[in-house]
C-alpha positions in Angstrom: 0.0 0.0 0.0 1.2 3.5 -0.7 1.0 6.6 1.0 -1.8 9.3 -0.5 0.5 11.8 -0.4 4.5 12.1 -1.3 6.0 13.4 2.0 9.9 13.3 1.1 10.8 13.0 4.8 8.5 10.0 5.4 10.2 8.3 2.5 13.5 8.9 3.6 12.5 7.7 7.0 11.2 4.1 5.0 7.6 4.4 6.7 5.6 1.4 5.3 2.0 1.7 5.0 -0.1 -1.2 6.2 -3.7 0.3 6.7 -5.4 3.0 6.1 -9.0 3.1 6.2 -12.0 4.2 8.3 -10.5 6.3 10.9 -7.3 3.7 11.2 -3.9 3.7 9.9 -1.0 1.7 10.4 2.3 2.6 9.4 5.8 0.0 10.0 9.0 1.0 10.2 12.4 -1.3 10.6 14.7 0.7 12.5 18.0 1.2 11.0 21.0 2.6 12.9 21.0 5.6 11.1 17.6 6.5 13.1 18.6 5.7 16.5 20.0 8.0 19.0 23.4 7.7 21.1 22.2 4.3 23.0 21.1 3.0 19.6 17.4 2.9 20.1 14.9 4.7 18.4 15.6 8.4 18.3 12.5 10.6 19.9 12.1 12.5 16.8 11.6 9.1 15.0 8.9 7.7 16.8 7.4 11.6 17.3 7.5 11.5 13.0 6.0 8.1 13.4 3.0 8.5 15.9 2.5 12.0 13.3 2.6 10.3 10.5 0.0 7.1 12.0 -2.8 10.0 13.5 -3.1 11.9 10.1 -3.2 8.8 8.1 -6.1 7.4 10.5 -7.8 11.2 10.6 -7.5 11.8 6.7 -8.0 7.4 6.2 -10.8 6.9 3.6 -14.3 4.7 4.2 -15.2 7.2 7.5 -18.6 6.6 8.4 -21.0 10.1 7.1 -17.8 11.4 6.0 -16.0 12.4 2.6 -12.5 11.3 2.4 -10.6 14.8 3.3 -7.8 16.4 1.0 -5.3 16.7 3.8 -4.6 17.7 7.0 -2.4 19.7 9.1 -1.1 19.1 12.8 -2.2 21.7 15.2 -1.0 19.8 18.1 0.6 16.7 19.7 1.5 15.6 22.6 3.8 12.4 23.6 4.9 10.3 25.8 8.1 8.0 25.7 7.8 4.4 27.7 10.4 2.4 26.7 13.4 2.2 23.9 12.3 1.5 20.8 14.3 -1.8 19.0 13.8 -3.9 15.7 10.4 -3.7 14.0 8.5 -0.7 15.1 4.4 -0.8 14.2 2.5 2.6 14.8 -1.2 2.1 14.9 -3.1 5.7 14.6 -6.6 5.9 14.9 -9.3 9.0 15.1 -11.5 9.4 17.7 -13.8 12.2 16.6 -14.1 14.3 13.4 -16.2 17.6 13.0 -16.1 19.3 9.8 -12.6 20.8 9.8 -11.1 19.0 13.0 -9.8 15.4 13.9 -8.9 14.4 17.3 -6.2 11.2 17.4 -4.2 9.4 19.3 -1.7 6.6 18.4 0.7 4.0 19.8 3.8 2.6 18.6 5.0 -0.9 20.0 8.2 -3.0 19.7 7.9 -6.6 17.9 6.8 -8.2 21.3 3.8 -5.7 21.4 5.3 -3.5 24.4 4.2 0.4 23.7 7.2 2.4 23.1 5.4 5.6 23.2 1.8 6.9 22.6 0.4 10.2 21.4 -2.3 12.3 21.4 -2.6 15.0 18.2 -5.5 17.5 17.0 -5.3 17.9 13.3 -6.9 20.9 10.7 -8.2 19.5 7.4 -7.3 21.4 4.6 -9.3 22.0 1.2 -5.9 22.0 -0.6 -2.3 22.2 0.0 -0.3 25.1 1.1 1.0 27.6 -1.1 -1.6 25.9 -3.8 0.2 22.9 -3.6 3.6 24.5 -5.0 6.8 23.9 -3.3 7.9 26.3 -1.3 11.6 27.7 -2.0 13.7 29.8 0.3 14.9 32.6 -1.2 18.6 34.0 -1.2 19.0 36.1 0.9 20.3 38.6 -2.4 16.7 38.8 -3.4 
């Protein structure tokens, strides 16, 4: 399954998508030691990317119940919490846990291949009608301009 979207940094990180549909997503990654931290577990900003990445999938996941599948969404906020290092196999699982017309509230959990939960999340997320800047990339300029 592929993401709906091409997020550059999520396919650089090598998220795999699993699921994603009515209100549920969830996203794999195999850790690599190039995304671990200093005790070579999962870096923080990893699984923060991850448990992201698994609540707008599940608030923006098609086949929601009275609802049109949304053009995208935004993250407002998020908070997390960190339980234990994160090793081998890591499986986010986001799901949303109420909708209004331009709001989704989520949470989402990441567990190690024994099932143990890593961290969990809780995010609010805007939908969005279309992308920002129109959906053109958005270029710094010099700073000669």
């Amino acid at each position: 399954m592929e993401f709906a979207v091409h997020i550059p940094f999520v396919e650089l990180l090598g998220f795999e998508l699993l699921v994603c549909e009515a209100g549920r997503a969830e996203i794999a990654l195999p850790l690599r030691d190039e995304l671990t931290n200093s005790w070579s577990v999962a870096h923080g900003g990893v699984l923060m990317t991850l448990l992201d990445v698994a609540m707008a999938g599940a608030a923006r996941s098609p086949n929601q119940p009275g609802h049109a599948t949304s053009h995208g969404v935004v993250t407002v906020e998020m908070k997390t919490s960190f339980m234990r290092p994160g090793l081998g196999r890591l499986l986010a699982t986001g799901t949303l846990l109420h909708r209004s017309a331009s709001m989704a509230f989520c949470d989402a959990r990441v567990v190690d291949p024994h099932g143990l939960i890593v961290a969990h999340a809780t995010g609010t997320f805007k939908y969005l009608k279309g992308l920002p800047a129109g959906g053109k990339k958005i270029h710094r300029q010099d700073a000669s301009d």
